[in-house]
C-alpha positions, 0 to 999 in steps of 0.5 A: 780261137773263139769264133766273132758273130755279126747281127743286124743292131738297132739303128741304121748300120749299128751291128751286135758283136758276139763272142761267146758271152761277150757283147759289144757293138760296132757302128759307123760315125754319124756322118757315115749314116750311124749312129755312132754308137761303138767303134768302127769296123777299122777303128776295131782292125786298128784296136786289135793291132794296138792290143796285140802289141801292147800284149806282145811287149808286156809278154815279153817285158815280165818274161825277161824281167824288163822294167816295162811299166806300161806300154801305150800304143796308138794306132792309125789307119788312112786309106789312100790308093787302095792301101791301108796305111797304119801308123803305130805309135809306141810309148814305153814307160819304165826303166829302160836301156836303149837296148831294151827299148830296141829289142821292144821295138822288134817285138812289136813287129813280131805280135800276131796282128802284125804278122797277119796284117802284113803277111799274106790273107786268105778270106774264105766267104760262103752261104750256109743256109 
């Protein structure tokens, strides 16, 4: 996987995001001190469950010749006592048995944000200069 770098953006808390070429931004709301010019950093934890599952099922769908035309999934996050609360909900669209639609459902809660989300976390933190 290809390493994610963080700099000091413009404004006040604005932050450039890097990986290899790609470029993009990831600011807090302007009632946050912002000045909300991109995603948050949980808005961004909350994209990458989103995509991942809709990139798991779309996967999944064109290997077993599913009649999967779109899967549009949305997601939630709310703090509350320490927790992260997600909601993801999921919309399938296309010609589909209630089996299938089943089995999609398990898939979902298999795409690898998911697993690492709801699995066990290490974060290593360290200086290097």
């Amino acid at each position: 996987m290809r390493k994610v770098q963080s700099q000091f953006g413009d404004g006040p808390l604005q932050q450039k995001l890097l990986v290899d070429d790609l470029q993009f931004l990831s600011d807090a709301a302007l009632d946050q001190g912002g000045s909300g010019s991109g995603p948050n950093p949980h808005e961004y934890l909350g994209a990458a469950l989103a995509a991942c599952t809709s990139m798991t099922l779309k996967m999944y769908a064109t290997r077993k010749a599913m009649g999967l035309e779109n899967a549009i999934v949305t997601v939630d996050i709310e703090r509350s006592d320490d927790i992260e609360k997600f909601t993801r909900d999921i919309t399938l669209v296309g010609n589909l048995s209630l089996e299938e639609k089943a089995r999609l459902l398990e898939i979902a809660n298999k795409c690898p944000i998911h697993k690492a989300l709801s699995g066990e976390i290490q974060i290593k933190t360290q200086l290097v200069n």
